[in-house]
Structures are given as C-alpha cells and as structure tokens.
C-alpha positions in Angstrom: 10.6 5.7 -0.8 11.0 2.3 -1.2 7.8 0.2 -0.2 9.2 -3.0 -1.5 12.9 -4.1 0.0 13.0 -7.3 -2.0 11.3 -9.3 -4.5 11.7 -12.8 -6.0 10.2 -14.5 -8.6 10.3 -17.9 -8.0 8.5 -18.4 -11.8 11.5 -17.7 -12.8 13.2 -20.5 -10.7 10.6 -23.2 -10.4 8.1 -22.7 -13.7 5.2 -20.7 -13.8 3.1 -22.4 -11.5 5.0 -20.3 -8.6 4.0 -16.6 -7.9 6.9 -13.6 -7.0 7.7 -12.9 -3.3 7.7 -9.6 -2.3 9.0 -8.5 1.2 7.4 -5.0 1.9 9.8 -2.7 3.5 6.9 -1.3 6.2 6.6 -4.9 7.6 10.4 -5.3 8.0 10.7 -1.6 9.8 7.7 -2.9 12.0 9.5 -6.0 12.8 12.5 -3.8 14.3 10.1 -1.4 15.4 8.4 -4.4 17.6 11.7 -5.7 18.5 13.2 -2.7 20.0 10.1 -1.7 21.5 9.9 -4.9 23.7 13.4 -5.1 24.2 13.3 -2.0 26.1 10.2 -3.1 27.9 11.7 -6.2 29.1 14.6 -4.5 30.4 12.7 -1.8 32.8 10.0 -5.1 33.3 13.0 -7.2 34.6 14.4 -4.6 36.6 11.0 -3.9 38.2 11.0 -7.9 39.2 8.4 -9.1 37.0 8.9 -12.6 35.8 10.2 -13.4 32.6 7.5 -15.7 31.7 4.6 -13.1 32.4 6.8 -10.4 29.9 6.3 -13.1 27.1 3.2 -13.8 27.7 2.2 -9.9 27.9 4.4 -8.9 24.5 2.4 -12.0 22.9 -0.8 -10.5 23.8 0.3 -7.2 22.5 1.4 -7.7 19.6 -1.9 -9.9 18.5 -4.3 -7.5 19.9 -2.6 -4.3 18.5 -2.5 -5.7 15.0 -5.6 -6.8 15.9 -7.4 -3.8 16.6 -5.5 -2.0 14.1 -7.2 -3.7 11.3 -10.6 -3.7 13.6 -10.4 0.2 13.7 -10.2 0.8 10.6 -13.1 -1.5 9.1 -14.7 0.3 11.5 -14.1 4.5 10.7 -14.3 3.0 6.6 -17.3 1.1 7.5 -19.5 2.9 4.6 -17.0 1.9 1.9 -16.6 -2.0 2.8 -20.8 -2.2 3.6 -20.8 -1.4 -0.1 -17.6 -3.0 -1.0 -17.6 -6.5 1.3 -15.4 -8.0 -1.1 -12.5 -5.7 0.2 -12.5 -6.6 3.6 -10.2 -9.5 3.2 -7.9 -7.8 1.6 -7.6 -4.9 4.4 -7.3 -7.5 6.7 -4.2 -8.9 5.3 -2.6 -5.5 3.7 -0.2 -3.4 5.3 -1.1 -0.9 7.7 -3.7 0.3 10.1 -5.0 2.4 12.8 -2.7 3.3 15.3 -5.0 4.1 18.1 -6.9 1.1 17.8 -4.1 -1.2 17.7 -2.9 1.0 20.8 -6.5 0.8 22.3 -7.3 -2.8 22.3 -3.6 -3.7 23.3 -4.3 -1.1 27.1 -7.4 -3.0 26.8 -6.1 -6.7 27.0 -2.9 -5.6 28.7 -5.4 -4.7 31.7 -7.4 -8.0 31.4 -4.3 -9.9 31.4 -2.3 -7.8 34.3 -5.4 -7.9 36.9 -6.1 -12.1 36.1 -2.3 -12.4 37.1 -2.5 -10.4 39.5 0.2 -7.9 38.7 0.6 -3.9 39.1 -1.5 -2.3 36.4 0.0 0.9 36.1 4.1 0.1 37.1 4.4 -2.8 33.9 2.2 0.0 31.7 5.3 2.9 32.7 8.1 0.1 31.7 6.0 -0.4 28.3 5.8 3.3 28.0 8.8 4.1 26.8 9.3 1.0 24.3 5.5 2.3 22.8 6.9 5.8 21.6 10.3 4.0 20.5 8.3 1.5 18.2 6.1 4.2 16.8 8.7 6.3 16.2 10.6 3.5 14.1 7.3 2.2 12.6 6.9 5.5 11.0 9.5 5.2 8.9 7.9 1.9 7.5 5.1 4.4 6.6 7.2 6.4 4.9 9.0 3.8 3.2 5.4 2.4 2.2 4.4 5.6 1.2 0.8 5.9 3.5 0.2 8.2 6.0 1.4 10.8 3.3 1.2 14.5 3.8 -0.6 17.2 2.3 0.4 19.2 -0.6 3.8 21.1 0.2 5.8 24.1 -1.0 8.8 23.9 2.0 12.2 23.1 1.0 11.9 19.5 2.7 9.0 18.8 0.7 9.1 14.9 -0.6 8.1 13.6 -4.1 6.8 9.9 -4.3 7.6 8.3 -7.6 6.9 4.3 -6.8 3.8 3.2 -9.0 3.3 0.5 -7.0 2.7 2.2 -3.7 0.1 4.6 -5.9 -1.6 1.0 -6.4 -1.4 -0.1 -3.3 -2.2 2.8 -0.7 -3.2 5.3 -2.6 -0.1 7.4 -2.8 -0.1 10.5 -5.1 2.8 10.4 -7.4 4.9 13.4 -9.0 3.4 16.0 -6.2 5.7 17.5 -3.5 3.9 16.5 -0.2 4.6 17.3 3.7 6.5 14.1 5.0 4.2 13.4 8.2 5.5 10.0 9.0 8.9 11.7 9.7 7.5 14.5 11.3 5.5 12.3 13.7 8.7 10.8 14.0 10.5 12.6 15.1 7.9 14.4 17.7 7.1 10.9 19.4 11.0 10.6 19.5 11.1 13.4 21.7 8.4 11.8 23.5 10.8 8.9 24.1 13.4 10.6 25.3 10.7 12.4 27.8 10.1 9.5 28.8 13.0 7.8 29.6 14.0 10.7 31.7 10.7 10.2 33.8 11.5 6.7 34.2 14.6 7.9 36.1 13.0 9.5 38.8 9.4 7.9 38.4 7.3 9.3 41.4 4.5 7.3 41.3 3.2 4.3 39.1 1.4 5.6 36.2 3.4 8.9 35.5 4.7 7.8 32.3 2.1 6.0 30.7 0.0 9.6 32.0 2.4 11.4 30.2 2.9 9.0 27.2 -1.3 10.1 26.6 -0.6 13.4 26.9 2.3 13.9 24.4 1.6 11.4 22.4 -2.2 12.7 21.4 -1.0 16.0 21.4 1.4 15.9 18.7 -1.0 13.5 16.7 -3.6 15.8 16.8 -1.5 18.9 15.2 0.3 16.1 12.8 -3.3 15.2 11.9 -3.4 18.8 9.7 -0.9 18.1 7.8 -1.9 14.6 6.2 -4.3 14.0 3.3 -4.6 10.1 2.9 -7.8 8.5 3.8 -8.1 8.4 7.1 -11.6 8.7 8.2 -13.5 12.3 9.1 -16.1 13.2 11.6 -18.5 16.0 12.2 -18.6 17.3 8.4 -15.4 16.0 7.8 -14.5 18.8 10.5 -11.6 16.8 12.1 -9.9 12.8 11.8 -11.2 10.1 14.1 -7.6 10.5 15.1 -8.2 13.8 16.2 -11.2 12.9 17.7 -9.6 10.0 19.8 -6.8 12.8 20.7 -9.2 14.6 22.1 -10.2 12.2 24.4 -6.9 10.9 25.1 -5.9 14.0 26.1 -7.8 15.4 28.9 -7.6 11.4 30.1 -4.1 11.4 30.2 -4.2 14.7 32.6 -6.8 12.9 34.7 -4.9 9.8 35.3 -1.7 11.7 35.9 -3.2 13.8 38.5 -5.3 10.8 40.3 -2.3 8.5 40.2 -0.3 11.5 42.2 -2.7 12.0 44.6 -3.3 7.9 45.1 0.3 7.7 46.2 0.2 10.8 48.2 -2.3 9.4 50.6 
C-alpha cells in the first residue's frame, strides 16, 4: 500500500513558513477512475446522439453531486460521533473517501432533475453511464486499497495482505502488522465483471433501462456479500446486525428487479 504517491516539502525550498505537499495516491486513482468512467460514457452518449454540450454539463453535475453526497452520507450514518465531535466535521469534509452509495444516490438523483429539465431520455443516457459507473468503481477501489480504508477483516488465506504505512493507521484507521481480507480488490474485481456484463448488454440493449436495471442488481449484490468481509467503520444498523451498505443493498436490489421488469414490459406495449 502506498496512500501517499508523492510528497514535497517546500520548507525545505522556500523557509519554514511553507508546509509539505502531499499528493494522496486514492485521489490520483479516482482522478483516472473519473476519467475513464466518463470517457466511456461520452462515447456510448455520442453514439446515442446526445449533444456534446449536455454530456458536459451531465459529467459536471455528477461528479459534484457524487462527491457531494458521498461526504453527506457519511455525516449522516456517523451522525452520533460528529453530534459529539462537531469539531471533526470539517475535516471529513475535506479528507479522502466516502460513501459510495450516497455519492451514487444523489448523482441518479440530480442526473434525473437535470435529464427531465432538458428534456432528454431518462433511462437511455443512465444505460450509456452504466457501464462507465462499474469501470470507475472498479478503478477507484484500488485508490482504496492504496489508501488503505475499506480494509478487510482479519484473514488466514494465502492472499491475505499486511498494511505497514503508519500514516494511513493515522489517517483512516488502518490496522497495522495484521493479515487482513483485501476487500477493495475483491470488490474489484466483482464490479469488473459487472463491467464486462455490462458492456455485453449494451450490444444488444432491448429496451432503455436494461443496463442501468442490471447495474442495481449486480452491483448491490456483490456489495452486500463483500460487506462480510470488511471491518472498518462503516456504520451498523439493527444491533449492529448488518452495514447501512447492506441495508441500501437490500433495497437496491429488489428495485433493480422492478425497474428491469417494468422497463421490459413498457417497451413491449
């Protein structure tokens, strides 16, 4: 793991009035993450005839609202600690990191308000975002892993990993010297394999909405079972029973079905 790719120390350089630079490896990987993501986006987008200014208007929106709502989601599932703690919120604001689903919730959310003021189709721009979605998380995870969050639980497999960086321990929380299940790789590669679903659908696409449907389905489906295997912070509910994650899974789910099914049968009629 290496959570920070480069540092500088411009006291050093310019006199000890200046502070060090560091550039954090997770924010670089999410950079490429987003990148690739909206690259393949704009080319199913284009292809589909939407104009180029309304794709750069929509990735904007996006990428505000799902950083957004990341940071909004988890203020809210930790909302006992900063109530107590108010002094913290700033600073999980501006660290690293997040809550996927709510950065994935409040983007559907302002994609939709943005789609239906212009006037554009809903459901065929959310299937040419589909498959850009599982390529970015499936990058992005390896910022995780790289930062060190999102660890695993304890772990006696062969491909068991051993964090050593003191820094991410101060950072995130990450438990040093103690062989651990690498869940940001296997989420990895599961929503990989959800990308490549994906871009098979996109192939022979029957109906608008069948990969973004499906994208649900897979997606919090394999979060769910990854879920067991992590023991960061993440927020519990019902006696610390099951993750908000799981919880949203849940829901996501059986919604995914639904849409699928009463997308199909729209476009039968």
């Amino acid at each position: 793991m290496h959570p920070r790719l480069l540092q500088i120390d411009f006291s050093k350089i310019f006199g000890s009035h200046f502070g060090t630079l560091t550039i954090h490896t997770y924010g670089v990987i999410l950079a490429i993450a987003f990148f690739l993501g909206f690259a393949l986006f704009f080319r199913y987008a284009k292809k589909g005839g939407i104009p180029e200014k309304n794709i750069y208007d929509l990735f904007f929106y996006i990428v505000i609202s799902a950083l957004a709502g990341s940071k909004i989601f988890h203020l809210l599932i930790e909302w006992r600690y900063y109530l107590h703690n108010p002094g913290e919120i700033l600073f999980a604001i501006a660290r690293l990191g997040g809550v996927f689903y709510g950065g994935l919730i409040l983007a559907l959310i302002v994609s939709i308000i943005y789609l239906k003021y212009h006037k554009l189709p809903v459901w065929g721009i959310s299937d040419y975002a589909a498959p850009g979605i599982a390529l970015g998380l499936a990058i992005g995870r390896w910022g995780c892993f790289a930062a060190g969050c999102c660890y695993g639980s304890y772990c006696t497999l062969p491909w068991a990993v051993v964090y050593t960086d003191q820094y991410a321990f101060e950072t995130v929380g990450t438990p040093i010297g103690v062989p651990l299940h690498p869940a940001p790789i296997y989420e990895s590669v599961a929503v990989f394999l959800i990308f490549i679903v994906l871009v098979f659908i996109m192939i022979k696409r029957e109906f608008d909405g069948q990969a973004v449907s499906i994208l649900l389905v897979l997606m919090g489906t394999e979060r769910f079972f990854v879920e067991f295997l992590r023991s960061d912070e993440r927020g519990f509910v019902f006696n610390n029973s099951i993750s908000t994650s799981q919880l949203l899974s849940i829901i996501i789910v059986p919604a995914g079905i639904c849409l699928y099914f009463f997308l199909s049968r729209k476009q039968a009629k």
